[in-house]
mmCIF file of the N, C-alpha and C atoms, coordinates in Angstrom:
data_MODEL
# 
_entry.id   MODEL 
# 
loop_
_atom_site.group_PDB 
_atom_site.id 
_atom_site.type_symbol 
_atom_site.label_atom_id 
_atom_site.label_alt_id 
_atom_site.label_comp_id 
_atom_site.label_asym_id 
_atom_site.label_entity_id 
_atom_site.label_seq_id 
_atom_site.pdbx_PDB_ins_code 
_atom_site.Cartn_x 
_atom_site.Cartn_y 
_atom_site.Cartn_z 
_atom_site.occupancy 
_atom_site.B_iso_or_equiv 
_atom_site.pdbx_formal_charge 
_atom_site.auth_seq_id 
_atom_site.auth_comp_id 
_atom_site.auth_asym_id 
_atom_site.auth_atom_id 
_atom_site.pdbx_PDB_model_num 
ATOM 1   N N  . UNK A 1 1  ? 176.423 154.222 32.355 1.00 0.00 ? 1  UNK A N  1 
ATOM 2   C CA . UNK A 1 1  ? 175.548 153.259 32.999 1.00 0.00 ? 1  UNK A CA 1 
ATOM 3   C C  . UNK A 1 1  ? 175.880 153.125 34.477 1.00 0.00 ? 1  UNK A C  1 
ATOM 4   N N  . UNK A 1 2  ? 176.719 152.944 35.087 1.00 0.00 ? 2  UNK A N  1 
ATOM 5   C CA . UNK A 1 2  ? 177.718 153.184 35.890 1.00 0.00 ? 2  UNK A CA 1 
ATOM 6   C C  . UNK A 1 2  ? 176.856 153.970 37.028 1.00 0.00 ? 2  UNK A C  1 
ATOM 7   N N  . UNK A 1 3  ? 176.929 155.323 36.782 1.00 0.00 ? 3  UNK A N  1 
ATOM 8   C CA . UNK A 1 3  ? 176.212 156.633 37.479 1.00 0.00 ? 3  UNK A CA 1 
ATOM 9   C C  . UNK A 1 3  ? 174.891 156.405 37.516 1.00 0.00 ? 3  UNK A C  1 
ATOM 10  N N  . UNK A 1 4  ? 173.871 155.586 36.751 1.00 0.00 ? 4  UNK A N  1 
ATOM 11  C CA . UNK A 1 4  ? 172.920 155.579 36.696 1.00 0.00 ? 4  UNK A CA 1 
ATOM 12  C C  . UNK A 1 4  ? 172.119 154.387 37.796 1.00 0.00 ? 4  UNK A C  1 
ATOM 13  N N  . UNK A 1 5  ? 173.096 153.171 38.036 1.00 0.00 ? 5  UNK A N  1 
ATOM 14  C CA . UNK A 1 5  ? 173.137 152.379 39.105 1.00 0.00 ? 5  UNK A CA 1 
ATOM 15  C C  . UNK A 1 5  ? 173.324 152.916 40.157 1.00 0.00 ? 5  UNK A C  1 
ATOM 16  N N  . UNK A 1 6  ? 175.124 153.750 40.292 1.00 0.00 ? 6  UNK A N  1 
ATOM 17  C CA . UNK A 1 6  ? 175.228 154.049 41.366 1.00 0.00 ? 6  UNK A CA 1 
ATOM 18  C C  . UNK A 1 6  ? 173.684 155.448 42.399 1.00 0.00 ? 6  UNK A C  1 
ATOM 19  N N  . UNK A 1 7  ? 173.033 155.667 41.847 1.00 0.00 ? 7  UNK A N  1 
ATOM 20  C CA . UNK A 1 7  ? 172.253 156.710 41.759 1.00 0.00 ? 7  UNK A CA 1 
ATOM 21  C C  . UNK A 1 7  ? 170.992 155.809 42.280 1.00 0.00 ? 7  UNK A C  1 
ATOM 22  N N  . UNK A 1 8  ? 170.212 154.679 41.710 1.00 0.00 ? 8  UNK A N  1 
ATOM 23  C CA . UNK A 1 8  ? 169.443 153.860 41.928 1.00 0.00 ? 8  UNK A CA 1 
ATOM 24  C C  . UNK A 1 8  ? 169.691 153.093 43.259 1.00 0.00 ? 8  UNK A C  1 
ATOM 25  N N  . UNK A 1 9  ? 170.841 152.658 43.351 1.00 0.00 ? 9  UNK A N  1 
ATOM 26  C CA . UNK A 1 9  ? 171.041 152.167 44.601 1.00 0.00 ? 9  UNK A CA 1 
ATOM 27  C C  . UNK A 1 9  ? 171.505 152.997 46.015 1.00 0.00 ? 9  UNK A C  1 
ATOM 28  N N  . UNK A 1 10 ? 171.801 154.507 45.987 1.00 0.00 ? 10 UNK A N  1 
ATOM 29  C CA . UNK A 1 10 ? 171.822 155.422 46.690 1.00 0.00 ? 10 UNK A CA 1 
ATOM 30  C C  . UNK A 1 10 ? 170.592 155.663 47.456 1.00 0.00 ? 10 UNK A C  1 
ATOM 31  N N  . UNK A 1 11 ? 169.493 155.789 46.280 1.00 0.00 ? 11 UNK A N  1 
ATOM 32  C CA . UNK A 1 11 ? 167.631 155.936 46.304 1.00 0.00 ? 11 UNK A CA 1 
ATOM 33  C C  . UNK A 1 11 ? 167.014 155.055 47.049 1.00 0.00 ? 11 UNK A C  1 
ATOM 34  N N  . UNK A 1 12 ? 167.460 153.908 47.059 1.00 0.00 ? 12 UNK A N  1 
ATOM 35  C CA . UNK A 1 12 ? 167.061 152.831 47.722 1.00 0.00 ? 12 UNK A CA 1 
ATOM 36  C C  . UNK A 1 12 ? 167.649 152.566 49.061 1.00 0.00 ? 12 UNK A C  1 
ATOM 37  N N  . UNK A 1 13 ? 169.030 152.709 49.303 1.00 0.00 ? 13 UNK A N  1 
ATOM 38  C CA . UNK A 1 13 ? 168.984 153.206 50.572 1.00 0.00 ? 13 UNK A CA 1 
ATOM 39  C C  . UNK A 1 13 ? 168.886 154.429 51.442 1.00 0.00 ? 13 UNK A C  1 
ATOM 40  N N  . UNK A 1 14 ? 168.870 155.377 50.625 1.00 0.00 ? 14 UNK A N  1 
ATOM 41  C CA . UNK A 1 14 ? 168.176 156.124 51.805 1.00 0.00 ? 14 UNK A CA 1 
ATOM 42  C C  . UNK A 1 14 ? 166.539 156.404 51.904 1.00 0.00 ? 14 UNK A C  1 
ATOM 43  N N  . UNK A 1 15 ? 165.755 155.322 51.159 1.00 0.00 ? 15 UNK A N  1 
ATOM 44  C CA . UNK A 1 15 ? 164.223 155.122 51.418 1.00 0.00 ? 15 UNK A CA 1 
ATOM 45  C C  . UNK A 1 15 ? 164.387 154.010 52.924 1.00 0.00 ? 15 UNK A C  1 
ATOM 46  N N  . UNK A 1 16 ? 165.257 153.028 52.512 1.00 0.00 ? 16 UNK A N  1 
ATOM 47  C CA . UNK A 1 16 ? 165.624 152.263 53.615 1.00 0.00 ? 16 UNK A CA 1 
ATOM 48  C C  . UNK A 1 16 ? 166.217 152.936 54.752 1.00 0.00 ? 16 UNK A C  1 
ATOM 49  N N  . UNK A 1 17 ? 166.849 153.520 55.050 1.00 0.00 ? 17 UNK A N  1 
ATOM 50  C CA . UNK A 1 17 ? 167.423 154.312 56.213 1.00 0.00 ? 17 UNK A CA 1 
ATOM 51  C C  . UNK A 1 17 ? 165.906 155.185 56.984 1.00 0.00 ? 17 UNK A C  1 
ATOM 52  N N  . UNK A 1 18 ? 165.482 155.827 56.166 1.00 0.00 ? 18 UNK A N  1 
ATOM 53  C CA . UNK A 1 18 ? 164.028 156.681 56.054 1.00 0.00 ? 18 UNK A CA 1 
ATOM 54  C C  . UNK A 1 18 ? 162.891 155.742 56.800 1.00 0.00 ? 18 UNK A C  1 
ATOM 55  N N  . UNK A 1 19 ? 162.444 154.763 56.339 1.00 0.00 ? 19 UNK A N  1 
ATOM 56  C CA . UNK A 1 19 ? 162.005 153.887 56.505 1.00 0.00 ? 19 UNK A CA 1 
ATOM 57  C C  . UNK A 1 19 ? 162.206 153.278 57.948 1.00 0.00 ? 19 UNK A C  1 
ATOM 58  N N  . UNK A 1 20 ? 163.647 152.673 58.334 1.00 0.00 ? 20 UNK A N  1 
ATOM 59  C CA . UNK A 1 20 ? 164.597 152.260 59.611 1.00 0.00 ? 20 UNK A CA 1 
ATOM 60  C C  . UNK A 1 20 ? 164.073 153.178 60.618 1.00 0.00 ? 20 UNK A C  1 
ATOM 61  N N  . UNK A 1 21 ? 164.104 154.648 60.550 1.00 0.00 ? 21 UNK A N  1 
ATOM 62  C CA . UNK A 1 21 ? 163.995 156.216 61.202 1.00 0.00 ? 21 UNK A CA 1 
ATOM 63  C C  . UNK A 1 21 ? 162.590 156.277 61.372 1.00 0.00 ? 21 UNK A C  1 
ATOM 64  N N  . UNK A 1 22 ? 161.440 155.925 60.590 1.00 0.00 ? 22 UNK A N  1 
ATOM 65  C CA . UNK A 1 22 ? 159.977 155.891 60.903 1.00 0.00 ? 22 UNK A CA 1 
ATOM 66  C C  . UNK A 1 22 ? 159.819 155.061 61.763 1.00 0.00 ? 22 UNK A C  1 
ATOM 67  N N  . UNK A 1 23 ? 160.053 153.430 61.508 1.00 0.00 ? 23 UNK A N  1 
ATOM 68  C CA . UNK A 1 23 ? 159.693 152.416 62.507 1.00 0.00 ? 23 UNK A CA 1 
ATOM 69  C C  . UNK A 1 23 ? 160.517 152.816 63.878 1.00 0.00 ? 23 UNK A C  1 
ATOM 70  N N  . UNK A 1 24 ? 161.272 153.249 63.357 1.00 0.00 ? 24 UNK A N  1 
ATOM 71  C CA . UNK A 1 24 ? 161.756 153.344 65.344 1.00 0.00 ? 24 UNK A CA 1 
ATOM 72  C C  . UNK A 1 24 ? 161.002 154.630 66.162 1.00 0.00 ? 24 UNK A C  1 
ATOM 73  N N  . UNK A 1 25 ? 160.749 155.918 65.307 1.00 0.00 ? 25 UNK A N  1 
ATOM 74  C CA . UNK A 1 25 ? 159.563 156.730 65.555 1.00 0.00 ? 25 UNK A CA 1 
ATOM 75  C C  . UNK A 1 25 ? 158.774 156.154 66.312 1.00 0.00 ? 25 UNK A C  1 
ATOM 76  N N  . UNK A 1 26 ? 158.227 155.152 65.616 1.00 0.00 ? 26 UNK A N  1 
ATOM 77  C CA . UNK A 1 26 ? 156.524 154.633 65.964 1.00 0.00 ? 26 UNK A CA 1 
ATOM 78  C C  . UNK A 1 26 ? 157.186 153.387 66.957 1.00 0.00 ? 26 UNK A C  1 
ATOM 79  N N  . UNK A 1 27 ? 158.104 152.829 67.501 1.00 0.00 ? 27 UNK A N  1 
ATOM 80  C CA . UNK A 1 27 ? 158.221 151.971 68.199 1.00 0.00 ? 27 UNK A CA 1 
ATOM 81  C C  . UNK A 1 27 ? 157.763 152.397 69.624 1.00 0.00 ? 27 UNK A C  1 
ATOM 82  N N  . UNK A 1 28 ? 157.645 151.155 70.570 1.00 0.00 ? 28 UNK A N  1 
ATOM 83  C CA . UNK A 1 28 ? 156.811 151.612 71.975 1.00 0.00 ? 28 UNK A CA 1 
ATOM 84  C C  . UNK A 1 28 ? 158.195 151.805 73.068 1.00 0.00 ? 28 UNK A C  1 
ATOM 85  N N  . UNK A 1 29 ? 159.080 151.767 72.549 1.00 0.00 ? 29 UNK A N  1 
ATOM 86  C CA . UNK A 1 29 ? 160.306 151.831 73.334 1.00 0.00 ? 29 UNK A CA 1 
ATOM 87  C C  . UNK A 1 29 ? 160.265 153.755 73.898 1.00 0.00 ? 29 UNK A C  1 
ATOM 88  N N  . UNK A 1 30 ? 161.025 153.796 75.003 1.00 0.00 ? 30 UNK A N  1 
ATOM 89  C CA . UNK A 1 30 ? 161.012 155.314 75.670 1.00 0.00 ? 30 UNK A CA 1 
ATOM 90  C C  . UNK A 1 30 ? 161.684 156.024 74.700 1.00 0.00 ? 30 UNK A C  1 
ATOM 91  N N  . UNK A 1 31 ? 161.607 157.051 75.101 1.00 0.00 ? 31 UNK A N  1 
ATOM 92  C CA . UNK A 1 31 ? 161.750 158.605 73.961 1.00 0.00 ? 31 UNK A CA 1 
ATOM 93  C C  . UNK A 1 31 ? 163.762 158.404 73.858 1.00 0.00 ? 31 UNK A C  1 
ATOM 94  N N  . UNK A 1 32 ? 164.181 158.085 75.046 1.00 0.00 ? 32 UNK A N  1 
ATOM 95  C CA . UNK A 1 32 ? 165.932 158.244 75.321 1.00 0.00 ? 32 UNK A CA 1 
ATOM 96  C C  . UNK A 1 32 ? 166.121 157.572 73.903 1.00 0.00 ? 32 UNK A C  1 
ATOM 97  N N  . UNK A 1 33 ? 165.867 156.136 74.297 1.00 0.00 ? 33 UNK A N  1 
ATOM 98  C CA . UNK A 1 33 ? 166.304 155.088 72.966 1.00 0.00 ? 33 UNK A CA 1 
ATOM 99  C C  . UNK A 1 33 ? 166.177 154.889 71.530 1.00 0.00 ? 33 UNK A C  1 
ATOM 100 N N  . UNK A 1 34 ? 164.669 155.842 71.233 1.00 0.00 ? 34 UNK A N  1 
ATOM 101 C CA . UNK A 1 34 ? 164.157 156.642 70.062 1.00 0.00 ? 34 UNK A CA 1 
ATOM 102 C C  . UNK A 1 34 ? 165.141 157.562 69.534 1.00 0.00 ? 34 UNK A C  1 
ATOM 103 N N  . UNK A 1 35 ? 165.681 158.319 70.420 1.00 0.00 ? 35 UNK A N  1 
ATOM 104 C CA . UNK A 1 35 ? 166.493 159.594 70.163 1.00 0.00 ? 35 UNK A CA 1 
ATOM 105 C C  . UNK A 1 35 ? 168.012 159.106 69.629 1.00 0.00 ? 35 UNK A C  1 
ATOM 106 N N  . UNK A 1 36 ? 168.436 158.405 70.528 1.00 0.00 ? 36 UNK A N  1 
ATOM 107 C CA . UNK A 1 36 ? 169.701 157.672 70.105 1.00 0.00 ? 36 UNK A CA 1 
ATOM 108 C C  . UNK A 1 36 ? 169.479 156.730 68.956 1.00 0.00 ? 36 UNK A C  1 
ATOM 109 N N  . UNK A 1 37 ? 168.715 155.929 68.657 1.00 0.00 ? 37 UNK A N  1 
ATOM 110 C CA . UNK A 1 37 ? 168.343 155.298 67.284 1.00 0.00 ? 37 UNK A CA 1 
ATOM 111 C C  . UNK A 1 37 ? 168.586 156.005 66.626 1.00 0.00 ? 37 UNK A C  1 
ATOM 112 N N  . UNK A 1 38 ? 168.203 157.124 66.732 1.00 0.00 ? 38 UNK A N  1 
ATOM 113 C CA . UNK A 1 38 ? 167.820 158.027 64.784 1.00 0.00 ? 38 UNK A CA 1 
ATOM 114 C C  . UNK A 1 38 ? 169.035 158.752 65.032 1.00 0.00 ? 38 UNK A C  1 
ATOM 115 N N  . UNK A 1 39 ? 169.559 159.212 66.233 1.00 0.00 ? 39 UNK A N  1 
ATOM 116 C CA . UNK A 1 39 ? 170.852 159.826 66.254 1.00 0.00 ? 39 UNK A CA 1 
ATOM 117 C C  . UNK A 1 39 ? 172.057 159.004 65.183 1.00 0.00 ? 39 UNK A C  1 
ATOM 118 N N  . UNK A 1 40 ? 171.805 157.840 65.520 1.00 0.00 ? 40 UNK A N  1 
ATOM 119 C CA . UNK A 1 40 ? 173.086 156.492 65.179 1.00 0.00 ? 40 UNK A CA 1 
ATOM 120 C C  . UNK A 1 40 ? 172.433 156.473 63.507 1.00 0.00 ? 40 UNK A C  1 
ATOM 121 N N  . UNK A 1 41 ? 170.947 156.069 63.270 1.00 0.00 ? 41 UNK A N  1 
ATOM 122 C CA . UNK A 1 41 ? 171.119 155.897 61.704 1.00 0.00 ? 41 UNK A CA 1 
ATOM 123 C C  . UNK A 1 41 ? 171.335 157.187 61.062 1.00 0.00 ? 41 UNK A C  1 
ATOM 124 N N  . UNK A 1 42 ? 171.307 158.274 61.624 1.00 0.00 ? 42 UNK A N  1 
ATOM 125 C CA . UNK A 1 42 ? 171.308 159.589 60.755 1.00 0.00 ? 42 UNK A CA 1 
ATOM 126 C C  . UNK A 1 42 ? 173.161 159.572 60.559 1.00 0.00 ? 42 UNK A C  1 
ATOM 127 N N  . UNK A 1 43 ? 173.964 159.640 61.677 1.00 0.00 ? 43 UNK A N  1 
ATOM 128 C CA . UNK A 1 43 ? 175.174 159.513 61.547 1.00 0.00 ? 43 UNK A CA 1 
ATOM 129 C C  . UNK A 1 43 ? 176.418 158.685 60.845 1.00 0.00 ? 43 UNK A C  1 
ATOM 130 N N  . UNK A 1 44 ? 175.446 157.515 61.312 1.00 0.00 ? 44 UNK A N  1 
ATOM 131 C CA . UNK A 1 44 ? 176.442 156.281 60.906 1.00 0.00 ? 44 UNK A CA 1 
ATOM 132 C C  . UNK A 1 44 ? 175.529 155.291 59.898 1.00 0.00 ? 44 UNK A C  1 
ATOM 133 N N  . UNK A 1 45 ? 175.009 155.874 58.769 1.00 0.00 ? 45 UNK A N  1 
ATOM 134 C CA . UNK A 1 45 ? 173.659 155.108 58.236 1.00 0.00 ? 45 UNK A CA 1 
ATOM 135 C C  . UNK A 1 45 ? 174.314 153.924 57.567 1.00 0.00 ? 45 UNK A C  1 
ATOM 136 N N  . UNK A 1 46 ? 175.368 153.704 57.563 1.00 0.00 ? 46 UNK A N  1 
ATOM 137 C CA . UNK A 1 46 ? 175.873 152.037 56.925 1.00 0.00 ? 46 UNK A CA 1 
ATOM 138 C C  . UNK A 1 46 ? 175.820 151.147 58.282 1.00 0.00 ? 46 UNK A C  1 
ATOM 139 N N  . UNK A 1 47 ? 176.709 151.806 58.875 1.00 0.00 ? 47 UNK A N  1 
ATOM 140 C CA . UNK A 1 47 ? 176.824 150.431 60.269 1.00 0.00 ? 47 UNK A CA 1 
ATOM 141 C C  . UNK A 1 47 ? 175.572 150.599 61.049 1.00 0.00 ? 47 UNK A C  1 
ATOM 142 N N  . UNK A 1 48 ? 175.208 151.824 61.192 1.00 0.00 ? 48 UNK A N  1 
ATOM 143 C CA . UNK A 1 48 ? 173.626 152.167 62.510 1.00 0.00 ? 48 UNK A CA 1 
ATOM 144 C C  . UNK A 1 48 ? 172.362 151.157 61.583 1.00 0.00 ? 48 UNK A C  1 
ATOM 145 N N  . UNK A 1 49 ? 172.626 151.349 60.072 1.00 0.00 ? 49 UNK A N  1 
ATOM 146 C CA . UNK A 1 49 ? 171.495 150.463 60.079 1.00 0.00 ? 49 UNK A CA 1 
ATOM 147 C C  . UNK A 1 49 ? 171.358 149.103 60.054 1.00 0.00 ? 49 UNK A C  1 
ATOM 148 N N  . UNK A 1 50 ? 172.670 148.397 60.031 1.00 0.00 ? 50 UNK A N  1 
ATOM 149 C CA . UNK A 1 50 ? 172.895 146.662 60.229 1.00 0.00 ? 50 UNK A CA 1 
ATOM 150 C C  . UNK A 1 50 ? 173.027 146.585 61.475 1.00 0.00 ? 50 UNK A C  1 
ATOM 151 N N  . UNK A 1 51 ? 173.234 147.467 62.366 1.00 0.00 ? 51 UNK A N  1 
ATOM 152 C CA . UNK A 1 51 ? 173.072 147.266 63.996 1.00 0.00 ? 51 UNK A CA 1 
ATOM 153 C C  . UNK A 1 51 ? 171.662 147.488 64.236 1.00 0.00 ? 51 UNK A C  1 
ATOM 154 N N  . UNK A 1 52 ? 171.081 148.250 63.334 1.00 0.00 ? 52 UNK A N  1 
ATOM 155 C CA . UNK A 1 52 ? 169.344 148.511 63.666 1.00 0.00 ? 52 UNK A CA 1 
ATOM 156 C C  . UNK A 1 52 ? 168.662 147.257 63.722 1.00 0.00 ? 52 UNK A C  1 
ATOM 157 N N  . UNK A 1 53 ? 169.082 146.610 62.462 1.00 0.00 ? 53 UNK A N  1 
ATOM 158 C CA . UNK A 1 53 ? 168.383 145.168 61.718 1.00 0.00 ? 53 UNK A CA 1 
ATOM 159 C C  . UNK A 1 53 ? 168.565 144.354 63.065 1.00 0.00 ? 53 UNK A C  1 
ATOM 160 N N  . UNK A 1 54 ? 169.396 144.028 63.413 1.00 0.00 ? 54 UNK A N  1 
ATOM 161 C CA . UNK A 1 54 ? 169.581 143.186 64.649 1.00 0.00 ? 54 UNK A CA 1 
ATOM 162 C C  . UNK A 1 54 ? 169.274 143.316 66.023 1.00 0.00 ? 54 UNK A C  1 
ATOM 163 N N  . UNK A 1 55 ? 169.070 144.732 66.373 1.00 0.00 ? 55 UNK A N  1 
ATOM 164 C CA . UNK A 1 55 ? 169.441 145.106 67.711 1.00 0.00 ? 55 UNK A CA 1 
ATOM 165 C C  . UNK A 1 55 ? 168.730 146.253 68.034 1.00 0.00 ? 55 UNK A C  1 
ATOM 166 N N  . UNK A 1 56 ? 167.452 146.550 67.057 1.00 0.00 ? 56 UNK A N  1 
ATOM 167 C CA . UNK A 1 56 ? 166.854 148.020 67.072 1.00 0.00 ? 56 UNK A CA 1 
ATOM 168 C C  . UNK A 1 56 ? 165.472 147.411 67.860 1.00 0.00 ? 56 UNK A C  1 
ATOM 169 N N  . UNK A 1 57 ? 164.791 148.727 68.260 1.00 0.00 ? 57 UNK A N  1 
ATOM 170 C CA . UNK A 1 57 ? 163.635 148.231 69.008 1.00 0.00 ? 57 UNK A CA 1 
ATOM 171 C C  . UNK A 1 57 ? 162.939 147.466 67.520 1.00 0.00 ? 57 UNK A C  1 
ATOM 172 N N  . UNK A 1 58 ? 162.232 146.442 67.907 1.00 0.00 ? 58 UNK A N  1 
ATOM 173 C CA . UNK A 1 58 ? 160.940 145.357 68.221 1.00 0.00 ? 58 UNK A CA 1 
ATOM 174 C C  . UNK A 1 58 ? 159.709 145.962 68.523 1.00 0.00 ? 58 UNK A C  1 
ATOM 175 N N  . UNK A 1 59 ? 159.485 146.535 69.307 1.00 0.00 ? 59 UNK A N  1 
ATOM 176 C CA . UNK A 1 59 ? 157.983 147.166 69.949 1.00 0.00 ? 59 UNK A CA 1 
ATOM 177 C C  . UNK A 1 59 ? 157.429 147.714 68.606 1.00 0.00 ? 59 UNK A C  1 
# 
């Protein structure tokens, strides 16, 4: 049961990370800050995306 959670909740965040990586796509912010966004959630997708939640483009 165990594996079957851990597996479900893997799925779910990386729809969420995925998700994080589209909206900043489509944000109106310049291409630099776009690039470094998805750089940071692709790398660091635990901390890049609770720094996203707070501190990611808005536009």
């Amino acid at each position: 049961m165990g594996m079957e959670i851990a597996g479900l909740l893997g799925l779910i965040w990386l729809i969420i990370v995925i998700w994080a990586i589209i909206k900043t796509a489509q944000s109106r912010v310049g291409a630099v800050p776009k690039v470094l966004w998805i750089l940071i959630l692709l790398f660091f997708p635990l901390v890049g995306l609770i720094v996203w939640l707070f501190l990611g483009p808005k536009g």
